[in-house]
N, C-alpha and C positions, 0 to 999 in steps of 0.2 A: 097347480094342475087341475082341468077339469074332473068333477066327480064321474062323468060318463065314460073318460079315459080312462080313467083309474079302475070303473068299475069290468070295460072292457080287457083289461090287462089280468084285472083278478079272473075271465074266464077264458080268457087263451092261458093263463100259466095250468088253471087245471083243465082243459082241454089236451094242452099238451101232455102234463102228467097223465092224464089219463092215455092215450095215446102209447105211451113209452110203458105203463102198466100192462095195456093191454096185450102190447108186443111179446114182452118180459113173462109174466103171471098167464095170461087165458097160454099160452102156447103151452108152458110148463103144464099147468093143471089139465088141458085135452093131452100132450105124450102120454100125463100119467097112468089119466084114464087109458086110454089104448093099450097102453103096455099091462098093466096090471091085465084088463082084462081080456090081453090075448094072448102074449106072452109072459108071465109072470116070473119064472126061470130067467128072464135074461135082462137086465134093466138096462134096457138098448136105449129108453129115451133120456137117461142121465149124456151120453155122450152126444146125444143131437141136439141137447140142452146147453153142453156147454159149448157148443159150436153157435149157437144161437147169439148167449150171452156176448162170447166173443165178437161176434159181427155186431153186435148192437153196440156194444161199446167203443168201437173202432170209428162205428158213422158217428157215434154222438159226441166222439171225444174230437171229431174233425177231417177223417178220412172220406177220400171216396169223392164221388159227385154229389152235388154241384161244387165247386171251388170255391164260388163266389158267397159261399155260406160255412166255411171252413173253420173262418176264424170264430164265429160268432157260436159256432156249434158247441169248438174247444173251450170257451169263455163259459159256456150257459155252463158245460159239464161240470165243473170245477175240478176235476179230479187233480190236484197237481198235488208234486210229490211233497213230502214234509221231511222236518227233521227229527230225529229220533225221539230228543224231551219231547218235542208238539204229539207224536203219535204214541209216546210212553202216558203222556197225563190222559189225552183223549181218552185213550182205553180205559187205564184209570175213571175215567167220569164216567165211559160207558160200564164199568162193572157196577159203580157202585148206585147206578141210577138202575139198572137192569136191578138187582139189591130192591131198592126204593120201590120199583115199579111192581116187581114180581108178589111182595107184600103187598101192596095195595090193590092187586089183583083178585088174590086170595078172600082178604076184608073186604071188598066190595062185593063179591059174590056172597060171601054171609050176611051181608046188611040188608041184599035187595036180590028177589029172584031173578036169575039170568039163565040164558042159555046157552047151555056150553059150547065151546067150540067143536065141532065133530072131528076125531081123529081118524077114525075106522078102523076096523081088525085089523092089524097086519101080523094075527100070529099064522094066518094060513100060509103068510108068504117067506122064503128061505133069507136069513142073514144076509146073504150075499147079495142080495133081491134088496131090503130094507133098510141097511147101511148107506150106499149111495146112493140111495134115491131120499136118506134123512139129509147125506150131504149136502145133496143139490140144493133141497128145497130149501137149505138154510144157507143157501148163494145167492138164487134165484130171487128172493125176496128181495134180499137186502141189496143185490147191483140194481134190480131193477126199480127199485120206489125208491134209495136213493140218488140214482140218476133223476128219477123224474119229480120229486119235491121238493131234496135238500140241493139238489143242482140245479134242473131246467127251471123249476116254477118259483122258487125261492131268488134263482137269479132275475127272472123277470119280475116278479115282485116288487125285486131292492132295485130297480132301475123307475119303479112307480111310487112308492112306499117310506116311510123311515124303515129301519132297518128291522125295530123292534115289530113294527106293525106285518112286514113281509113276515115273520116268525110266525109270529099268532096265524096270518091268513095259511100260510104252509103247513101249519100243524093242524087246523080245520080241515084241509082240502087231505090231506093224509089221514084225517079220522073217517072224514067223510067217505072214503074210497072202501074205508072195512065196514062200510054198512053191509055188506053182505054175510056179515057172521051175524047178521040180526040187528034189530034198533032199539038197544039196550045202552043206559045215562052209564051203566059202571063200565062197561065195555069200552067206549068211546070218551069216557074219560082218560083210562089210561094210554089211549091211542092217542088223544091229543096230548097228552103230558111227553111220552115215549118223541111224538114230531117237535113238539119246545124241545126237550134235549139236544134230539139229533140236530135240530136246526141251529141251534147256539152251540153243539161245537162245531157245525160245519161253517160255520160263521169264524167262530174262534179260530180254527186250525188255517181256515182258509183252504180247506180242500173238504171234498166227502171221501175220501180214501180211511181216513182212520176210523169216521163211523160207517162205512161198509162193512168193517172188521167188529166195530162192536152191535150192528145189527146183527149179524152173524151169532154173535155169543149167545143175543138176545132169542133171537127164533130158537139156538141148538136149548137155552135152558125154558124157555115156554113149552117148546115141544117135547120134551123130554120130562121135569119137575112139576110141571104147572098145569098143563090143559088136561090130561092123559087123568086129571083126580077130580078136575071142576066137577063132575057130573054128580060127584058122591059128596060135593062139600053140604055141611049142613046150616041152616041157618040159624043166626042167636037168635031170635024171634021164637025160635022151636025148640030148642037145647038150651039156650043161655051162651054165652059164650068161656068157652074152653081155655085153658092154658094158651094151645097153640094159637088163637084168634089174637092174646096180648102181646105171643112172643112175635107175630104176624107183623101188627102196629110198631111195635119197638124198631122191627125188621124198614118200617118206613119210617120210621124218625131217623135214627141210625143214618141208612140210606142215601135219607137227602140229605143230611148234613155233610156226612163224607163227599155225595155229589158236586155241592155248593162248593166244596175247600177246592176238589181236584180241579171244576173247571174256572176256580180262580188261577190256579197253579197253572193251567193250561194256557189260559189270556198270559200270566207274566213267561209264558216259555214263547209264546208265539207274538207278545210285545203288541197284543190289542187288549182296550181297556174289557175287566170280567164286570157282568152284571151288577149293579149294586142292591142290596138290601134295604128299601124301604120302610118305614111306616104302614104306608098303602101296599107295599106288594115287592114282589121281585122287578127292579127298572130294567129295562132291553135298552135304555137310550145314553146311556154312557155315551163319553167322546169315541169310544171305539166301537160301538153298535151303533153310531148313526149312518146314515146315508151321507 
């Protein structure tokens, strides 16, 4: 395949990702704006959010007009169902990578200044107010980027790509998209690490349906355990590093290892070959991760 098709392929898949983010994400993020600041009492854009999602997943999984783009729509989505072990281990990988990630989150803001992710007050605003609009936002994410990287882009990808090569470009283009929390190496490391996962089990399962579920876990414990304290972590350069910076580390060895086992367990429940352990590195090109 020529390199200018290929390379043309690499900017329709994230044109299109971006496209399905914009849909998903800018809609969410201007409701929320609105609502907060007019009516704060009544978190009326969680329900026109999920009407959103719904309709966007309905076109992308193949409904609707045009016809003659029906099947290819269902195809790119990948959403299809699984069976219980495939979406019991997926989870499994996504806890214990979400484990992995969340540590190494932590440690990399001690190592190197970064800027936090902004939460904002929301003690002015009522429970009732703050709860499902936490829900949403940990839906909202995660249907709409993995529709548009572990599905649309990652599928066009592996129709240009070996398989292992559409991962790496899917988890760039999915790091690349969170440049707007800042243009920070620790930040965007674990953003491309978090897209390698999700992309090898959406590879492994054959569906993105079971990592929608562990995106999901992923945003409820970032938003909740993890961003809400970046602002106050301190750096070893200034303190030295703490008890909690080793047990941090441990928290990412731990982690990936458990990660590695589960989505081997994952590949033998869903009967494609799991990545192998290298010398040189983690291989994506198994007989079961190629094209």
């Amino acid at each position: 395949m020529k390199i200018g098709q290929r390379l043309l392929s690499v900017l329709w898949a994230g044109l299109v990702a971006l496209v399905i983010q914009l849909v998903g994400q800018f809609m969410w993020g201007t409701m929320l704006f609105v609502n907060l600041r007019v009516t704060p009492q009544v978190p009326w854009a969680v329900a026109v959010m999920a009407v959103v999602l719904w309709v966007m997943w309905q076109y992308l999984s193949g409904r609707w007009w045009p016809r003659s783009t029906s099947e290819a729509r269902k195809s790119n989505l990948r959403a299809r169902a699984v069976s219980a072990p495939v979406f019991a281990w997926s989870i499994a990988a996504g806890i214990f990578t979400i484990v992995a990630l969340s540590g190494l989150w932590i440690v990399l803001f001690q190592i190197s200044p970064t800027q936090a992710n902004a939460i904002g007050d929301t003690s002015k605003y009522p429970l009732t107010t703050i709860i499902p609009i936490l829900l949403m936002s940990c839906l909202a994410a995660p249907f709409t980027e993995e529709s548009a990287f572990r599905g649309y882009a990652q599928s066009i990808l592996e129709r240009n790509f070996r398989v292992s090569t559409a991962i790496v470009i899917s988890a760039a283009l999915f790091a690349a998209a969170h440049l707007t929390y800042g243009f920070f190496w620790t930040k965007l490391t674990v953003y491309f690490l978090f897209g390698i996962a999700c992309a090898v089990g959406a590879r492994l399962a054959n569906s993105i349906v079971p990592v929608i579920a562990s995106h999901s876990l992923a945003d409820v414990t970032f938003f909740t355990l993890v961003w809400r304290n970046d602002a106050t972590r301190r750096l070893v350069s200034e303190g030295g590093a703490d008890a909690w910076f080793w047990i941090h580390c441990a928290q990412i060895v731990l982690g990936t290892v458990l990660a590695i086992w589960a989505f081997r367990r994952l590949a033998r429940a869903s009967g494609v070959s799991a990545p192998r352990v290298t010398s040189a590195g983690v291989s994506l090109t198994t007989s079961g991760l190629q094209a």
